[in-house]
N, C-alpha and C positions, 0 to 999 in steps of 0.2 A: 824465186820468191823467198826462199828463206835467208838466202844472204840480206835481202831488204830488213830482215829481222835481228839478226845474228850482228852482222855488223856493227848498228848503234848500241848494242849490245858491247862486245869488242871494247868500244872505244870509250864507252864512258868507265867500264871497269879499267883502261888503261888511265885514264886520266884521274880516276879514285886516287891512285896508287902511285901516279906521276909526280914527283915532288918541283923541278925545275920549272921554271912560268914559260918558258921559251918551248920545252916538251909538250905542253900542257898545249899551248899552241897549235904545234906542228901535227900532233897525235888526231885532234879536234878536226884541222884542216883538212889534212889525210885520209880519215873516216868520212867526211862528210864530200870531200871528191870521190871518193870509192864508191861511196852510195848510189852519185850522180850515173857515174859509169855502170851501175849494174842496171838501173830504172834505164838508162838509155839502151842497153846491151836486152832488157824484157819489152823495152820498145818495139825495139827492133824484129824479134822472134816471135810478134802478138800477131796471131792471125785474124787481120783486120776485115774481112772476110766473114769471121764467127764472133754471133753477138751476143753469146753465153760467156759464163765469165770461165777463164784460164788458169792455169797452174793454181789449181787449187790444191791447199793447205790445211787438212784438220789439227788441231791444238787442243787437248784434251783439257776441260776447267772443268777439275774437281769428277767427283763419282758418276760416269757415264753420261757425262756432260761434254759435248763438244763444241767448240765453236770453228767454221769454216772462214776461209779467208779465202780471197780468188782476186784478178785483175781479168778486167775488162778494157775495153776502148774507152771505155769514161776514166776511169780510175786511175789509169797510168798515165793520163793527160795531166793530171793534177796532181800525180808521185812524181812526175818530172819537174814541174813545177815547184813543188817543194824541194826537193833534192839539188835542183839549180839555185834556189833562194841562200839556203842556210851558207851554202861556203861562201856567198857573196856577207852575208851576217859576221860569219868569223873574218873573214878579210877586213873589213870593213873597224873593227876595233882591235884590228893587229899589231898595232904601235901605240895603242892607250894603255897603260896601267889602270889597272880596274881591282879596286874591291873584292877578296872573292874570289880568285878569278877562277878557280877551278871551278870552283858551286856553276859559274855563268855559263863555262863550258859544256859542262855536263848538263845545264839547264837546258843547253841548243839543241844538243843530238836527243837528249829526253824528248824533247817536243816533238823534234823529225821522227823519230819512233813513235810516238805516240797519233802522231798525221799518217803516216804508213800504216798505220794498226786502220785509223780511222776511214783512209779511203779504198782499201782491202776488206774488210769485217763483211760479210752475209748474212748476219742476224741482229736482229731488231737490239736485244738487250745490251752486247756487244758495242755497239754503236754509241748507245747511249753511255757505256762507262768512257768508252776512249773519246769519244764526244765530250762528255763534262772531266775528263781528267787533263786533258790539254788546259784545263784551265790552271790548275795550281802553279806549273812553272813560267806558265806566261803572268800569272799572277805576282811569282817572285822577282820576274821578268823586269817588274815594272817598279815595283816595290821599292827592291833594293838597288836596282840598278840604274833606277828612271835619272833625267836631271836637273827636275827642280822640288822646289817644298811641296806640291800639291802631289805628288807620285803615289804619297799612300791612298790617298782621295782617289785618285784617280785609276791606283789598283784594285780597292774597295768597290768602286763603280762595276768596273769592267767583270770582277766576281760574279757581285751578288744580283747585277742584272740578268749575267748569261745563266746563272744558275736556278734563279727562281722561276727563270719562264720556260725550265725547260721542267719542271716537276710535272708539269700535265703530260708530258711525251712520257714519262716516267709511268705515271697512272695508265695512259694508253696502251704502252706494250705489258707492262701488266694486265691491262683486261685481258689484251688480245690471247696470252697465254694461259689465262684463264679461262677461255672459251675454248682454244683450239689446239693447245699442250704443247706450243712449239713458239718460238719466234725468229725459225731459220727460215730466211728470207727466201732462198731456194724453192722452199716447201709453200710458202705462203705466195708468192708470186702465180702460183697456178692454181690458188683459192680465190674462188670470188667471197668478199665479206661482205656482201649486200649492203643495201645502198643508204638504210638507216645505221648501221655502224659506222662506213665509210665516213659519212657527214661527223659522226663524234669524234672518232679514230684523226678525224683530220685537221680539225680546230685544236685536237692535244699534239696533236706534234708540230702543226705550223706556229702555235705559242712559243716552241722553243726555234722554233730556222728563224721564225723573222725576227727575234731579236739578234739574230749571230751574223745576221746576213748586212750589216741590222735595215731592217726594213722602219720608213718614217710611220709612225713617230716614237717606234722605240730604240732610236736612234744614238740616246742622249748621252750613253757612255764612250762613243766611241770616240768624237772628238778630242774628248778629255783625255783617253788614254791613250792617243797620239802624242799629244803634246807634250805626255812628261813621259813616256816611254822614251827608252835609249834609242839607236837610230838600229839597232838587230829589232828592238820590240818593235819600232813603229815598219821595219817590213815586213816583218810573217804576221803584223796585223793584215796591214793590205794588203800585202802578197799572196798570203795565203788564209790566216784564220776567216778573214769573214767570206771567203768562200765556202768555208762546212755547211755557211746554211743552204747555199745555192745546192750545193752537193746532195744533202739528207733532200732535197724537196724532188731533186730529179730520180734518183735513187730511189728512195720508200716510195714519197707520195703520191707522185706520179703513176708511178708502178704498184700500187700498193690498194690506192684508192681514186682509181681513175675517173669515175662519175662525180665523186666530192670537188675534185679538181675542177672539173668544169661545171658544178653546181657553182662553187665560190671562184669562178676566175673572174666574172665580171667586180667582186670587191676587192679580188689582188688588183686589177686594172688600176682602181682610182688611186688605192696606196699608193701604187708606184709611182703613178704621174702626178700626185701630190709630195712624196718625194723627192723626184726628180727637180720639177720646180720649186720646190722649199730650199732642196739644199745649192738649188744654182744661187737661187737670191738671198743666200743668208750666207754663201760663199763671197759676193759680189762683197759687202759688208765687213770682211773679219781685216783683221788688221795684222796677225800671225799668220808666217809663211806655214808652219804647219797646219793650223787651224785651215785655211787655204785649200789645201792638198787632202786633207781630210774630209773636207763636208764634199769635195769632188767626188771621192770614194762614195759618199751617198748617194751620190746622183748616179753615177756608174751602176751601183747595183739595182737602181730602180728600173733602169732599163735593161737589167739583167734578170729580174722578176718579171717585166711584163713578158720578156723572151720566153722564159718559161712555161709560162702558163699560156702561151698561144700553140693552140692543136696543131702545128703544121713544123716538119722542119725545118723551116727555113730559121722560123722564131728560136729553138733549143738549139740548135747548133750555133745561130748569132749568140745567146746567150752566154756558151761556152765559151768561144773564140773572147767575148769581151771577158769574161773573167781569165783567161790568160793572158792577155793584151792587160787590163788593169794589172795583173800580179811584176810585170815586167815594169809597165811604164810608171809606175803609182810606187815603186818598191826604188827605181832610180830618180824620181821628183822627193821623196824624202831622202834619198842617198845626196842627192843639190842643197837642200834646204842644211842638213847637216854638217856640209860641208860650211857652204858661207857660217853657220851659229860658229863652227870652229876657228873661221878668220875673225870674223868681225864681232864676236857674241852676243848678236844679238837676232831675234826673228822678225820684228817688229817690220813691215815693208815699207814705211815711210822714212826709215834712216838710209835706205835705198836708192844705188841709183848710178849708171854710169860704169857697172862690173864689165862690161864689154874693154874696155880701155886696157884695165892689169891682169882679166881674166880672161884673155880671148879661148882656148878651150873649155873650158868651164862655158861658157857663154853658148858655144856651140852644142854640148849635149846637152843643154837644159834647153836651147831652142828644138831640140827635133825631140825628147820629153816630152815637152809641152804642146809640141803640138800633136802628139802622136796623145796625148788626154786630152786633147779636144778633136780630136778624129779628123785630122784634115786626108784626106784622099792620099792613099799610098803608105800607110800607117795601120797599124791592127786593128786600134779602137775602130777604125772607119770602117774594115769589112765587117768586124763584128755589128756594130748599130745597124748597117745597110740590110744586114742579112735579118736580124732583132726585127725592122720596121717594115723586112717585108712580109714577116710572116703578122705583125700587128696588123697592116692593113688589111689581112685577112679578114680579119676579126671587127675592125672599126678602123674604117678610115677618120673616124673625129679623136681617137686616143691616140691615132699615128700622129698627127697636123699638131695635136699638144704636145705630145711628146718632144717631138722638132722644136718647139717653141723652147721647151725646157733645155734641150740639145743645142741651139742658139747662145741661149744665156750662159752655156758652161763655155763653148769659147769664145764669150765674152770676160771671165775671171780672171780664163786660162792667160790670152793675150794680154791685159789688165798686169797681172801678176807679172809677165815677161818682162813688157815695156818698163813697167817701174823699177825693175829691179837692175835691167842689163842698160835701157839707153840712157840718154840724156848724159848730163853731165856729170864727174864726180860726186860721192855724197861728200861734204863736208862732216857728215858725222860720223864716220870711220876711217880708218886707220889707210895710211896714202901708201903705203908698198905693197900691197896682200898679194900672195903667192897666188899661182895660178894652180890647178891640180896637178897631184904628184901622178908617179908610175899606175902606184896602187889604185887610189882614185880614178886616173883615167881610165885603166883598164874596165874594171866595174863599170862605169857611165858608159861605158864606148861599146861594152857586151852586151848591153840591158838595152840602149838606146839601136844598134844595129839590130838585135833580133826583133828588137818590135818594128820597125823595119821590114825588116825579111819575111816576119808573119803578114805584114801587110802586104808585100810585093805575091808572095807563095802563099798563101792561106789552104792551098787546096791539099796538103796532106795532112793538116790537123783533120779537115771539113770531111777528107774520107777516111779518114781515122775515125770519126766517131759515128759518121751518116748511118752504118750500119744498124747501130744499138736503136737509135732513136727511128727507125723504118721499122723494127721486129718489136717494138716496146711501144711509143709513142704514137705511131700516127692512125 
């Protein structure tokens, strides 16, 4: 547990101090493969078996103040996750000169630190700094390094939306420690806070998940800061960041304020399934391959919300599997989108058309991509939604039958999106020789695209990896 600390730590003071861009590189790489291998090595040793959290870590902040860090079966699901992302991030702008470039590096592993503080932490106030402090460097993220004119717009957005909705979770754990002198989640988890608290406590802190997660209809930043984020920003957006909200709701609120939960599940239900179907047909509509791939990610997590908030595991564990499955397949569909901007420069999908011809592997991991986001059978998205609607049907079989309907419409984009871009004939409006993917390229698409694969053929050591937590917590 403390090498997960120590580490990102390590390397961004090497990289301060690093003068050569080639080092700056390598050191970044190095660290952030190190990581991977330690999260997989605390994998490994996690007794999945015990649904209390593990290798816990006191960190002493400030005059007899402590805060606790620990993993669990949830939490190492999503340190993997992140720690598999970021080296694919450094990879990925290994042969661009860039602006900066050390500030960029050290903005990477900052961030990975700051995700491992956030899916480790055990107390409420905790949570909430590493929570809103992930935003600064993803903010410069975008800022300075995005690629077109609207990036400060669209850093500003991504800001001051995540920030302002989370001041009520802020107000909340302030009450709560105002009432009860602690906000160690340990301690509180075996507090009942009765059932008119609950209902307040629960509206301040889903103000700030459902804009992160982002839930429709506060949705409005995220598009935007897809589109001019760099191709590192636009995958620990999808990959990883707008998973914190999923994370804090299964985490705290769940566990936290169990009766509030299922007071207000019936109005998480229509959100989700309003934006499930919002962002299928307003995906159907856009005319950027980003924009595209983004308002997917909406609909993804509406059926990651309703997963949530159904009492059964069948619903939280599909929930999880699909935000794994999106971090893979949603993190290599903008890794494709990046690619083509870099041959052809342009996103627009009507200049499209006929990439099959000079792109034949390129063609092939954006077909199994794409369809592993629109969940066809044998694919992760597909166990996760299966498992997501069977615990919905628990609950209503009429929110399951819409749901579907919404699920319809996204591989309808999906295939849409494909066809235009890979068949038919040449475009005449770009350039007639464009390379096919390099080393580097392929490797990345080929790792992203077989594991979501493999999760979908194998799904059952994630599913008893976590089944534990959610039987002794949730059901």
């Amino acid at each position: 547990m403390k090498q997960l600390i120590i580490l990102p730590l390590i390397g961004i003071s090497s990289i301060f101090l690093a003068e050569n861009k080639r080092d700056i590189k390598h050191i970044s790489l190095i660290v952030s493969l190190l990581l991977f291998l330690e999260s997989t090595r605390l994998y490994v040793i996690l007794d999945k078996s015990y649904s209390s959290c593990q290798q816990v870590l006191a960190i002493f902040w400030g005059e007899g103040t402590i805060i606790l860090f620990g993993l669990d079966s949830i939490s190492i699901v999503f340190i993997l996750l992140t720690t598999l992302l970021i080296p694919f991030c450094i990879l990925m702008g290994y042969n661009i000169e860039k602006v900066l470039e050390k500030e960029f590096y050290i903005s990477l592993l900052l961030i990975e630190l700051i995700l491992i503080f956030v899916f480790t932490v055990l107390d409420l106030l905790g949570f909430y700094i590493f929570y809103e402090a992930v935003l600064i460097p993803v903010f410069y993220l975008i800022g300075v390094w995005g690629s077109r004119k609207q990036k400060i717009t669209a850093s500003m957005y991504f800001f001051f939306y995540t920030l302002i909705g989370s001041v009520l979770m802020l107000i909340s754990i302030i009450y709560i420690y105002s009432l009860l002198g602690t906000t160690n989640y340990l301690l509180l988890s075996s507090i009942s806070l009765g059932w008119n608290l609950e209902k307040i406590l629960f509206l301040g802190f889903m103000s700030s998940l459902v804009v992160k997660i982002p839930m429709y209809p506060f949705h409005v930043w995220l598009p935007l800061a897809h589109v001019e984020a760099p191709i590192s920003g636009s995958v620990l957006l999808a990959g990883i960041l707008i998973k914190l909200g999923a994370y804090g709701m299964i985490r705290f609120v769940l566990t936290l304020m169990p009766n509030a939960s299922e007071f207000y599940s019936p109005i998480i239900y229509v959100f989700s399934f309003l934006g499930i179907l919002y962002a299928s047909l307003t995906t159907l509509r856009q005319t950027d391959l980003k924009r595209i791939v983004a308002y997917s990610s909406v609909a993804h997590m509406g059926v990651v919300t309703l997963g949530v908030f159904t009492p059964t595991s069948f619903g939280q564990e599909g929930a999880i599997l699909i935000q794994l499955a999106h971090g893979l397949v949603s993190s290599g569909l903008f890794i494709c989108v990046a690619i083509l901007y870099d041959r052809f420069s342009t996103r627009v999908i009507r200049y499209y058309s006929g990439i099959a011809i000079t792109m034949p592997l390129f063609s092939l991991w954006f077909f199994i991509l794409t369809m592993s986001n629109i969940a066809v059978p044998g694919t992760s998205n597909f166990v996760g939604e299966i498992l997501t609607l069977r615990g919905i049907i628990e609950i209503s079989k009429g929110i399951a039958i819409l749901s579907c309907i919404g699920m319809i419409l996204g591989g309808a984009y999906g295939i849409y999106m494909f066809n235009r871009v890979v068949f038919g004939s040449f475009s005449t409006y770009i350039s007639n020789a464009p390379r096919d993917v390099d080393r580097l390229e392929g490797f990345v698409l080929s790792f992203l695209a077989l594991s979501s694969l493999t999760l979908g053929i194998w799904p059952s050591e994630v599913i008893q990896t976590i089944h534990i937590v959610f039987v002794n917590y949730f059901i």
